[in-house]
C-alpha atoms as one frame of an Amber mdcrd trajectory, in Angstrom:
protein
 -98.150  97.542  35.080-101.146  97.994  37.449-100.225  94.449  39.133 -96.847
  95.705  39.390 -98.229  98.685  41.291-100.424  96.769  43.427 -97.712  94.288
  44.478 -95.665  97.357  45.442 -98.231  98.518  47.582 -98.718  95.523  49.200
 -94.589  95.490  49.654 -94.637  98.722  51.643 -97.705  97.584  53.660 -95.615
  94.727  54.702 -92.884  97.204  55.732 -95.104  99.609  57.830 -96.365  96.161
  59.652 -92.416  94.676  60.340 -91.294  97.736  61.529 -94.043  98.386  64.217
 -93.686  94.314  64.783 -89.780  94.541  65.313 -89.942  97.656  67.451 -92.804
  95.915  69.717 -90.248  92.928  69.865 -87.528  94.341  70.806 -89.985  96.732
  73.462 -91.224  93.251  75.033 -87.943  92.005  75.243 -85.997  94.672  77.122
 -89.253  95.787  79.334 -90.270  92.049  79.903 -93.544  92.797  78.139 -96.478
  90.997  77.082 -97.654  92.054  73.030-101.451  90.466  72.288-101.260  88.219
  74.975 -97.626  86.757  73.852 -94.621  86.765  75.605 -91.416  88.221  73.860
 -90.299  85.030  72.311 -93.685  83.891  71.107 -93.722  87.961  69.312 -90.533
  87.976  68.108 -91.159  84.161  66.388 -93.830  86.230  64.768 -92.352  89.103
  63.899 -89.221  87.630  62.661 -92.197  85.225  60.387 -93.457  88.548  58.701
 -89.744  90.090  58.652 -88.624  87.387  56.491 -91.753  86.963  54.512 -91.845
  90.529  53.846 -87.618  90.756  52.772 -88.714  87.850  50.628 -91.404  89.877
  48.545 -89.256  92.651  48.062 -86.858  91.054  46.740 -89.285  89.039  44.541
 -90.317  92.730  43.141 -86.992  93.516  42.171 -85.743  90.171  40.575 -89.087
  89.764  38.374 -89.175  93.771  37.596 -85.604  93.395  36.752 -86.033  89.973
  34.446 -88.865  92.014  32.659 -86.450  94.797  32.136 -83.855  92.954  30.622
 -85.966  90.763  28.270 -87.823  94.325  27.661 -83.561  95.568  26.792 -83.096
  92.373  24.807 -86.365  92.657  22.423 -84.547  96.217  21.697 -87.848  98.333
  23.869 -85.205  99.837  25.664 -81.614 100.710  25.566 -78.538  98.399  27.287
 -77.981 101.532  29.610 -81.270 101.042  30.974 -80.310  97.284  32.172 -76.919
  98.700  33.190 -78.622 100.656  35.445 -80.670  98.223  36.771 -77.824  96.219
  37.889 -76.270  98.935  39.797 -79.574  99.487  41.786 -79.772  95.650  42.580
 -75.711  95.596  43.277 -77.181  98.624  45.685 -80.138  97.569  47.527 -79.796
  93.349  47.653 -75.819  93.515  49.933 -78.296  95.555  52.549 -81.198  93.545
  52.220 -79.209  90.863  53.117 -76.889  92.178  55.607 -80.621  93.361  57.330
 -81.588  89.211  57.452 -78.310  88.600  59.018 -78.688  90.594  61.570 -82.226
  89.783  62.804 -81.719  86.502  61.959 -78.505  86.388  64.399 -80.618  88.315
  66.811 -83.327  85.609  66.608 -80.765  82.999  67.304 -79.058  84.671  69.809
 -82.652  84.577  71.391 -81.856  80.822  72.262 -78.940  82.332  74.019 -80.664
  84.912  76.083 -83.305  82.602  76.877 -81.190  79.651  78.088 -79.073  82.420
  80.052 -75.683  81.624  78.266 -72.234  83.582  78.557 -72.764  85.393  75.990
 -77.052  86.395  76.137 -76.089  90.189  76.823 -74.924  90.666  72.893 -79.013
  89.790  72.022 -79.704  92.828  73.487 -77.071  95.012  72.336 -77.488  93.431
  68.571 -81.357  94.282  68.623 -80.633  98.589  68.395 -77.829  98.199  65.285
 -80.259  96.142  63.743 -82.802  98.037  63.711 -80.593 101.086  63.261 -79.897
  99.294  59.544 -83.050  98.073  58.850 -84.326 101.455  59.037 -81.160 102.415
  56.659 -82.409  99.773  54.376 -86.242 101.273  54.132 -85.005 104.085  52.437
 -82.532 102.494  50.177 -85.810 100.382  49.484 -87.716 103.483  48.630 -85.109
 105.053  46.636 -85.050 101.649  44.800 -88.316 101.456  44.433 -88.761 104.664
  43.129 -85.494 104.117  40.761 -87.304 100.867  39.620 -90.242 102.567  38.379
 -88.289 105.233  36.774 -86.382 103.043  34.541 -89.806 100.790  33.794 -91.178
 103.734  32.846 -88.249 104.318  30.313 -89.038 101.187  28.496 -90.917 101.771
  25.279 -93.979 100.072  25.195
């Protein structure tokens, strides 16, 4: 349980850092900025690195809480409406997670665009604000998951 806790922790680090790194990304790109020495496209490579790395944690948290739930459910230490709930909260939080990849990761690619000055760059730019808009969405369906996940671990018996 205290790993569990821990690995959380280290979760919502991870989510303080990519937001502050996607909001300086998308600053440097519309203000033609330089972040630590890097140019937007060498920041947003970097931020998008974390982004991903971090989404990936999260949702390693929830599958491997989850798997320990329902083996918890299936050695009878817990009750099948305990694992039903657990599978509305992923049906819940994963659609979003991934819908939030999507969109950066479109917005990365549409970087290419931008940066090779294509028909089409000005959509990188309008992309970047809905994105975000979601992403921020998606913290707090995080949190409430998070929260939810602990709740029903907690309703395990031991």
């Amino acid at each position: 349980l205290y790993n569990m806790y821990i690995f959380m922790i280290i979760c919502y680090l991870l989510m303080l850092v990519n937001i502050i790194n996607l909001a300086l990304s998308g600053i440097s790109g519309y203000f033609k900025l330089e972040i630590i020495g890097a140019n937007h496209v060498e920041f947003a490579l970097f931020s998008m690195m974390i982004f991903i790395i971090t989404e990936t944690l999260v949702m390693y948290f929830f599958i491997a809480t989850g798997k320990s739930i329902k083996e918890a459910v299936e050695k009878n230490l817990g009750n099948k409406e305990i694992w039903e709930k657990e599978r509305k909260l992923k049906m819940k939080l994963f659609p979003q997670l991934m819908l939030t990849l999507l969109l950066f990761s479109i917005i990365f690619i549409y970087g290419g665009v931008a940066d090779n000055k294509l028909p089409t760059a000005y959509l990188h730019g309008y992309l970047f604000p809905i994105a975000m808009l979601h992403h921020i969405w998606t913290l707090k369906i995080k949190n409430n998951s998070f929260r939810d996940q602990i709740e029903l671990i907690g309703k395990l018996d031991s």
